[in-house]
LOBA-735314 format. One record per residue (C-alpha): residue number from 1; residue in three letters; x, y, z. Coordinates in nm, 3 decimals. Example, Ala and Ser with C-alpha at 12.3 -4.5 7.8 and 13.67 -1.06 7.14 Angstrom:
2
<rec><k>1</k><r>ALA</r><px>1.230</px><py>-0.450</py><pz>0.780</pz></rec>
<rec><k>2</k><r>SER</r><px>1.367</px><py>-0.106</py><pz>0.714</pz></rec>
//
This chain:
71
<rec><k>1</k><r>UNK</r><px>0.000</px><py>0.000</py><pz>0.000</pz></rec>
<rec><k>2</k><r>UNK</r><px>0.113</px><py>0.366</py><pz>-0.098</pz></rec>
<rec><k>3</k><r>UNK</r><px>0.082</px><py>0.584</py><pz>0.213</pz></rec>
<rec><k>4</k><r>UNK</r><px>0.134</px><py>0.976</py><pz>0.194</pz></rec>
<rec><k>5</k><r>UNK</r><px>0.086</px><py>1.263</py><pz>0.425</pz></rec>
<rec><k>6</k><r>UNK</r><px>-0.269</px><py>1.301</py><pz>0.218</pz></rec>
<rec><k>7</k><r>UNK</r><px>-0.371</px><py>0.971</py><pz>0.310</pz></rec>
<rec><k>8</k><r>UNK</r><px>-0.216</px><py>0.972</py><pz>0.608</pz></rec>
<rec><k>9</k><r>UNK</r><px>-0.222</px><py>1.297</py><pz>0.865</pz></rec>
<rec><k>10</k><r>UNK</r><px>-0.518</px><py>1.459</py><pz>0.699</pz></rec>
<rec><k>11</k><r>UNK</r><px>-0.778</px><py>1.214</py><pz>0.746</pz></rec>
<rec><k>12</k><r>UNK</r><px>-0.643</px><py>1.210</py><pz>1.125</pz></rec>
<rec><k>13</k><r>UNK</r><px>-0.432</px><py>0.882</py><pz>1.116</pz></rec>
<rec><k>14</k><r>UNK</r><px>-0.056</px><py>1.012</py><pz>1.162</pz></rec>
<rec><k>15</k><r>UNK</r><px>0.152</px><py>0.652</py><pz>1.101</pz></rec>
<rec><k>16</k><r>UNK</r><px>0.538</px><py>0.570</py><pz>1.200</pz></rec>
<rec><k>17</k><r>UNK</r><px>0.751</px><py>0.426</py><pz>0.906</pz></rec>
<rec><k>18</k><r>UNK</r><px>0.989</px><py>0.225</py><pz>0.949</pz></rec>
<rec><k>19</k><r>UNK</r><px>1.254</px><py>0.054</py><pz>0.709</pz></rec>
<rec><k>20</k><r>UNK</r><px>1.452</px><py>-0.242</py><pz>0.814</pz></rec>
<rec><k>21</k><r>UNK</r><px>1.338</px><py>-0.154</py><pz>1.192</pz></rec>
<rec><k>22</k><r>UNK</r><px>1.450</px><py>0.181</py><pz>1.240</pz></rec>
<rec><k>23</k><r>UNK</r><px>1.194</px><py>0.449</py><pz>1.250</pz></rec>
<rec><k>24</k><r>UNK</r><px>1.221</px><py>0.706</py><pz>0.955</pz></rec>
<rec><k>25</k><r>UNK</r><px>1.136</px><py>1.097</py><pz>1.062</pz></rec>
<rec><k>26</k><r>UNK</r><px>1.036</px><py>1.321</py><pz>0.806</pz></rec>
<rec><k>27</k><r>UNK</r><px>0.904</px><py>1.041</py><pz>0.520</pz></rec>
<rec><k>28</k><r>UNK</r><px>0.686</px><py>1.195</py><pz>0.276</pz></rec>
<rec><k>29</k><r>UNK</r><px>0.598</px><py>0.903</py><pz>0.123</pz></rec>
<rec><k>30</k><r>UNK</r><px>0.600</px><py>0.502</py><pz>0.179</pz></rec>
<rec><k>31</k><r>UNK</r><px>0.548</px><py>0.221</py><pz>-0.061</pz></rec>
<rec><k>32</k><r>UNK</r><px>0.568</px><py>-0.111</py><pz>0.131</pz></rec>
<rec><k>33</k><r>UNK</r><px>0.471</px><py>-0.341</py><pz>-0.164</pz></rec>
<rec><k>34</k><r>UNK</r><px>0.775</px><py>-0.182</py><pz>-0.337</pz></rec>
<rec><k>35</k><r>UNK</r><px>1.026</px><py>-0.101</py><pz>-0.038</pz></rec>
<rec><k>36</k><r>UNK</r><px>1.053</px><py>0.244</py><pz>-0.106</pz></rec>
<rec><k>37</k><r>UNK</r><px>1.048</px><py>0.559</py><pz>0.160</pz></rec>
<rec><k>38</k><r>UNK</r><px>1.093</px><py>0.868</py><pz>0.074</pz></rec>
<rec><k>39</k><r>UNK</r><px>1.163</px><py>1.172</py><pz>0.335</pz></rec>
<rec><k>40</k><r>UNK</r><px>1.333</px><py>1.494</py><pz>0.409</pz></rec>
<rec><k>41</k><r>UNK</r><px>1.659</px><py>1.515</py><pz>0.621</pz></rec>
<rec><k>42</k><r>UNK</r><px>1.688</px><py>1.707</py><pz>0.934</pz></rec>
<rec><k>43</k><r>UNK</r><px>1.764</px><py>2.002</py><pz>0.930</pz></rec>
<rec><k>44</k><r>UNK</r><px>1.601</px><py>2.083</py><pz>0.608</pz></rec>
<rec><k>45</k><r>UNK</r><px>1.838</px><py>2.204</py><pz>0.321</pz></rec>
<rec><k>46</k><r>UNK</r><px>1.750</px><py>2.359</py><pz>-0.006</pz></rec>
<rec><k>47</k><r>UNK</r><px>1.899</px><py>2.234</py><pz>-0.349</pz></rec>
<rec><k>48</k><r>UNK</r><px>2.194</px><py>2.443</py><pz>-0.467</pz></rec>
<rec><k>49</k><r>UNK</r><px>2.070</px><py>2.473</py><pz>-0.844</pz></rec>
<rec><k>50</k><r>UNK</r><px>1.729</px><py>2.520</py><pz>-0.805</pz></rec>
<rec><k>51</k><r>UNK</r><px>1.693</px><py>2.719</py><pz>-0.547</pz></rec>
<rec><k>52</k><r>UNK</r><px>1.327</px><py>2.650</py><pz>-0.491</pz></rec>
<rec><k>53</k><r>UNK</r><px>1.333</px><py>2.278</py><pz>-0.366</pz></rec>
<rec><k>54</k><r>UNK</r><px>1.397</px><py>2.110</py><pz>-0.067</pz></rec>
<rec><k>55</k><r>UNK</r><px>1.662</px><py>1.820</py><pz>-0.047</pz></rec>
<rec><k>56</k><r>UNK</r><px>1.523</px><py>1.487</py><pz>0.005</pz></rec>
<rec><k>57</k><r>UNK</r><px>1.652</px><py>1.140</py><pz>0.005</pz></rec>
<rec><k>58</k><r>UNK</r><px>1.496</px><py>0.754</py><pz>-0.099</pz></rec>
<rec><k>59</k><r>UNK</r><px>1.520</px><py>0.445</py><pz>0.121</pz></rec>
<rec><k>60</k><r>UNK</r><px>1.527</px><py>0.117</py><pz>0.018</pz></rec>
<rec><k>61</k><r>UNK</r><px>1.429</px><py>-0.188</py><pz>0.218</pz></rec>
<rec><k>62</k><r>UNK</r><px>1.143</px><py>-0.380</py><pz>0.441</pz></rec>
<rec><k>63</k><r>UNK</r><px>0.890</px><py>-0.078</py><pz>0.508</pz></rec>
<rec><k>64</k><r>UNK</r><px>0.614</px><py>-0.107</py><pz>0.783</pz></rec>
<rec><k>65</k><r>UNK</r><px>0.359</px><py>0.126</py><pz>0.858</pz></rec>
<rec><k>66</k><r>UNK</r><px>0.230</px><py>0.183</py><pz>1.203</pz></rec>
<rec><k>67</k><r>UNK</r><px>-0.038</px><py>0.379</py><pz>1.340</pz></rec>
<rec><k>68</k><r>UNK</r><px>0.070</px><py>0.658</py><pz>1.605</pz></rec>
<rec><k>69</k><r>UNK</r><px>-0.083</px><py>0.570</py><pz>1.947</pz></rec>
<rec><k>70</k><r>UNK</r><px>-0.251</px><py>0.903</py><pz>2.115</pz></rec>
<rec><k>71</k><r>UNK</r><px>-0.194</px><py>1.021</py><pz>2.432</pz></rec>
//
């Protein structure tokens, strides 16, 4: 399944993502039927040539998706 902040936060379901068992902050976007997480670094940096986008990086792996317990 293809989660995104859309599908995710929006609709009031914030999720964790994890890849190979470490917890990914910042992912964007998760594909666990195709291993792939994509997310922004911390801190945010901006792309030298453009100017106008954010720097953000792909992981590759076993994904999981889990639902953020509330307090």
């Amino acid at each position: 399944m293809i989660y995104t902040v859309a599908n995710t936060v929006m609709i009031g379901k914030p999720v964790k993502v994890f890849v190979n068992g470490n917890q990914v902050d910042g992912a964007y976007y998760a594909d666990t039927e195709r291993g792939i997480v994509e997310f922004y670094p911390q801190p945010p940096r901006i792309k030298k040539p453009e100017r106008d986008e954010v720097y953000s990086r792909t992981l590759r792996g076993k994904v999981t998706v889990e639902p953020m317990e509330r307090a």
